[in-house]
C-alpha distance (Angstrom), angle and dihedral (degrees) to the residues before:
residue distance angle dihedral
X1 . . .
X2 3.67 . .
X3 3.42 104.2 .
X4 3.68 85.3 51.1
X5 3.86 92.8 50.0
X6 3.40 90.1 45.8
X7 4.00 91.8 60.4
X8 3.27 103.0 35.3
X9 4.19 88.1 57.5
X10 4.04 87.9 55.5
X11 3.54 86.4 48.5
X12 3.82 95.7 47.1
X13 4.19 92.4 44.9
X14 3.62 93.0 45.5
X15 3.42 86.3 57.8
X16 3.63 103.8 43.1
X17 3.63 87.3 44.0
X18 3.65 94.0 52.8
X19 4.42 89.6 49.9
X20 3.77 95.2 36.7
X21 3.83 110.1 24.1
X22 4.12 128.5 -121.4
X23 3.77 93.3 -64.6
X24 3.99 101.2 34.8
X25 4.15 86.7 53.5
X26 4.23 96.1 73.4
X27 4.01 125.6 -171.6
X28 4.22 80.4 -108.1
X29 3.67 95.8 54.7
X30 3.82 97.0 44.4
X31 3.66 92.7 45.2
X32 4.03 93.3 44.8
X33 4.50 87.1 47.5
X34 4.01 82.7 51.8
X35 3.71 99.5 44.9
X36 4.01 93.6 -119.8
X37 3.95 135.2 119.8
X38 3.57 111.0 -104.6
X39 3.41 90.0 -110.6
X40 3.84 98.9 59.8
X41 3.86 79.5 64.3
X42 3.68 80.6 83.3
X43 3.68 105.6 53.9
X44 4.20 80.0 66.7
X45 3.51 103.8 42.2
X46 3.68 142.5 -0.6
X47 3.72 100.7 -125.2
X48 3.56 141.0 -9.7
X49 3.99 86.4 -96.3
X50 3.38 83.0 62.0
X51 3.46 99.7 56.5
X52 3.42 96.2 39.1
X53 3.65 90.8 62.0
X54 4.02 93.2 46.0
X55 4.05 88.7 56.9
X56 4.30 94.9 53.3
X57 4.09 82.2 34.8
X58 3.94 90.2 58.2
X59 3.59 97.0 50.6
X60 4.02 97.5 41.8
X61 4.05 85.4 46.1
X62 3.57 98.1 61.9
X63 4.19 94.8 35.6
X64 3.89 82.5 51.5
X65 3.41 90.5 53.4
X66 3.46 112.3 46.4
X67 3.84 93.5 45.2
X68 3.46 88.9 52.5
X69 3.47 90.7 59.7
X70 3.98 90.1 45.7
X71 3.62 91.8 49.0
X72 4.26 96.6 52.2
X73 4.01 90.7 40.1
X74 3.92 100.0 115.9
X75 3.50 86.2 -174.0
X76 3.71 96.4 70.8
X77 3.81 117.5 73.3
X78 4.04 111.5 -125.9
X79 4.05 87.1 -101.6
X80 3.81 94.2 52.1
X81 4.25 92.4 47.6
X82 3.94 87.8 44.6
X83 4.31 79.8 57.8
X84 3.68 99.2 42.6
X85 3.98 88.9 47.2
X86 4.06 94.7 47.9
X87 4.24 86.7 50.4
X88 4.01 90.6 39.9
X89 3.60 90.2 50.0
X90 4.21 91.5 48.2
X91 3.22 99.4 36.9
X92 3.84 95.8 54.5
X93 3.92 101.2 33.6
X94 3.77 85.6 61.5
X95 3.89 91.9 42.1
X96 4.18 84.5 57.4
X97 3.68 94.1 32.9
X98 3.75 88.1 143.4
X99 3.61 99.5 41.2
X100 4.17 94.5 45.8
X101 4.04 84.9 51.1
X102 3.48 93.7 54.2
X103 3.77 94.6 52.7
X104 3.89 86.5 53.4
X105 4.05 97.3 48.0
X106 3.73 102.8 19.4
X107 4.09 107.8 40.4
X108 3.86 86.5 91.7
X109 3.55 89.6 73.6
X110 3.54 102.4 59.3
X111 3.78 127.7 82.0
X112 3.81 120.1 -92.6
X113 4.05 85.8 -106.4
X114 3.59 94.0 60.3
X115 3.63 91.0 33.5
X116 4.05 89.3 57.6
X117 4.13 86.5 43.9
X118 3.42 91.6 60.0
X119 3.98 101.4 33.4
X120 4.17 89.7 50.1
X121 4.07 83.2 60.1
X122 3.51 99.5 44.5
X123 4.29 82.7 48.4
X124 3.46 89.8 59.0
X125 3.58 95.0 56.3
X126 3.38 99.6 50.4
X127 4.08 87.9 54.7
X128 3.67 85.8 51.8
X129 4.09 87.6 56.0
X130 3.36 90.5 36.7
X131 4.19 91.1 57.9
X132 3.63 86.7 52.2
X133 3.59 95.7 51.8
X134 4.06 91.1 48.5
X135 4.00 87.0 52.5
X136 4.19 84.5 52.4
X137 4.12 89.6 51.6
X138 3.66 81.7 54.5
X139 3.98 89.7 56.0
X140 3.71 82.1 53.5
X141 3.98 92.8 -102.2
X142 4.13 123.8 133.2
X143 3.85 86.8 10.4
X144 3.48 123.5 -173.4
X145 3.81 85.4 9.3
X146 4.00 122.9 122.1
X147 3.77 108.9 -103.0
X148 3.19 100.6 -138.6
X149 3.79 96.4 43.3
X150 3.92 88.6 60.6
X151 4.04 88.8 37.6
X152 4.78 78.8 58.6
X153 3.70 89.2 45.5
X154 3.71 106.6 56.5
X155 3.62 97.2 31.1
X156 4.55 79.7 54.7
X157 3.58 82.8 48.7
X158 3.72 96.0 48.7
X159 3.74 100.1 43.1
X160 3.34 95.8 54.0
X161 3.75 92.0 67.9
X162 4.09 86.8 82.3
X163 4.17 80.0 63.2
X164 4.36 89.2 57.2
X165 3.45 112.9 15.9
X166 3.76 117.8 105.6
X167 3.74 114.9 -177.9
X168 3.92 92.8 -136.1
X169 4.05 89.7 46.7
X170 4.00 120.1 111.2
X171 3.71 95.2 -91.8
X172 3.70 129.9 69.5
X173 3.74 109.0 -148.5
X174 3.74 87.4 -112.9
X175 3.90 84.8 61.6
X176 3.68 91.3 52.9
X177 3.73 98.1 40.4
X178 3.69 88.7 54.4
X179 4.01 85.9 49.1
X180 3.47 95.7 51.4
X181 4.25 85.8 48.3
X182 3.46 91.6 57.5
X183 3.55 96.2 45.9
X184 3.60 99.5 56.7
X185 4.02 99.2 39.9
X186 3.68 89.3 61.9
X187 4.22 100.2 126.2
């Protein structure tokens, strides 16, 4: 049960967060949406910083992870991890919709150390995108362009998705992420 409380109070501040902002979503109202005492709050986390930083955490965690994975996999040819990391990027930024958006509005209101936590995770996953794209420049694609320059723009171009996509809209995000893949292996 509290592993499952545990979850379902990220999911619930995320959430409130996202509708009401970092101030508007209070200890009270997050532990009233969860069905907890205030205080149980506690048991989880030490302060609301604290959980703040575990919701963006969970999200970057698992992106990290799974392109890590993509971007050591000798199997794959430099084309096919480019793919796998445009769809692992899609699929999960619109699996932590809430969580992604409250890095983007909320980070400001964390301290510096938390800030750094989370920023030193998000740096590692641009290197990981930025490997990728140095194995495409060996392919012969973005050349004579500055890694990580291309690495900023397609990882701009695939965040903003969470600013357009609608889940009832004519595209599945598979649909778009295989768009966006054929618009940026063009030779």
């Amino acid at each position: 049960m509290r592993k499952n409380n545990y979850e379902r109070i990220l999911r619930v501040t995320a959430k409130l967060i996202n509708q009401r902002g970092f101030k508007g979503a209070s200890l009270q109202k997050i532990a009233d949406e969860v069905g907890l005492h205030k205080s149980s709050l506690f048991h989880y986390f030490k302060n609301k910083e604290e959980l703040v930083l575990r919701i963006i955490e969970k999200s970057i965690d698992e992106v990290n992870f799974s392109l890590e994975e993509i971007a050591n996999n000798h199997e794959l040819s430099s084309e096919e991890k480019l793919k796998k990391a445009i769809d692992n990027h899609l699929i999960l930024i619109i699996k932590y919709i809430y969580n992604v958006n409250i890095y983007l509005n909320e980070l400001r209101n964390l301290s510096k150390k938390s800030q750094r936590i989370y920023l030193e995770k998000r740096r590692r996953y641009g290197k990981h995108f930025e490997k990728i794209i140095g194995e495409m420049q060996t392919k012969g694609f973005f050349s004579g362009l500055d890694t990580k320059i291309v690495t900023y723009g397609l990882l701009g171009m695939l965040n903003w998705v969470l600013k357009w996509y609608k889940r009832d809209g004519p595209l599945t995000i598979n649909e778009i992420s295989n768009i966006f893949y054929g618009l940026i292996i063009k030779k």
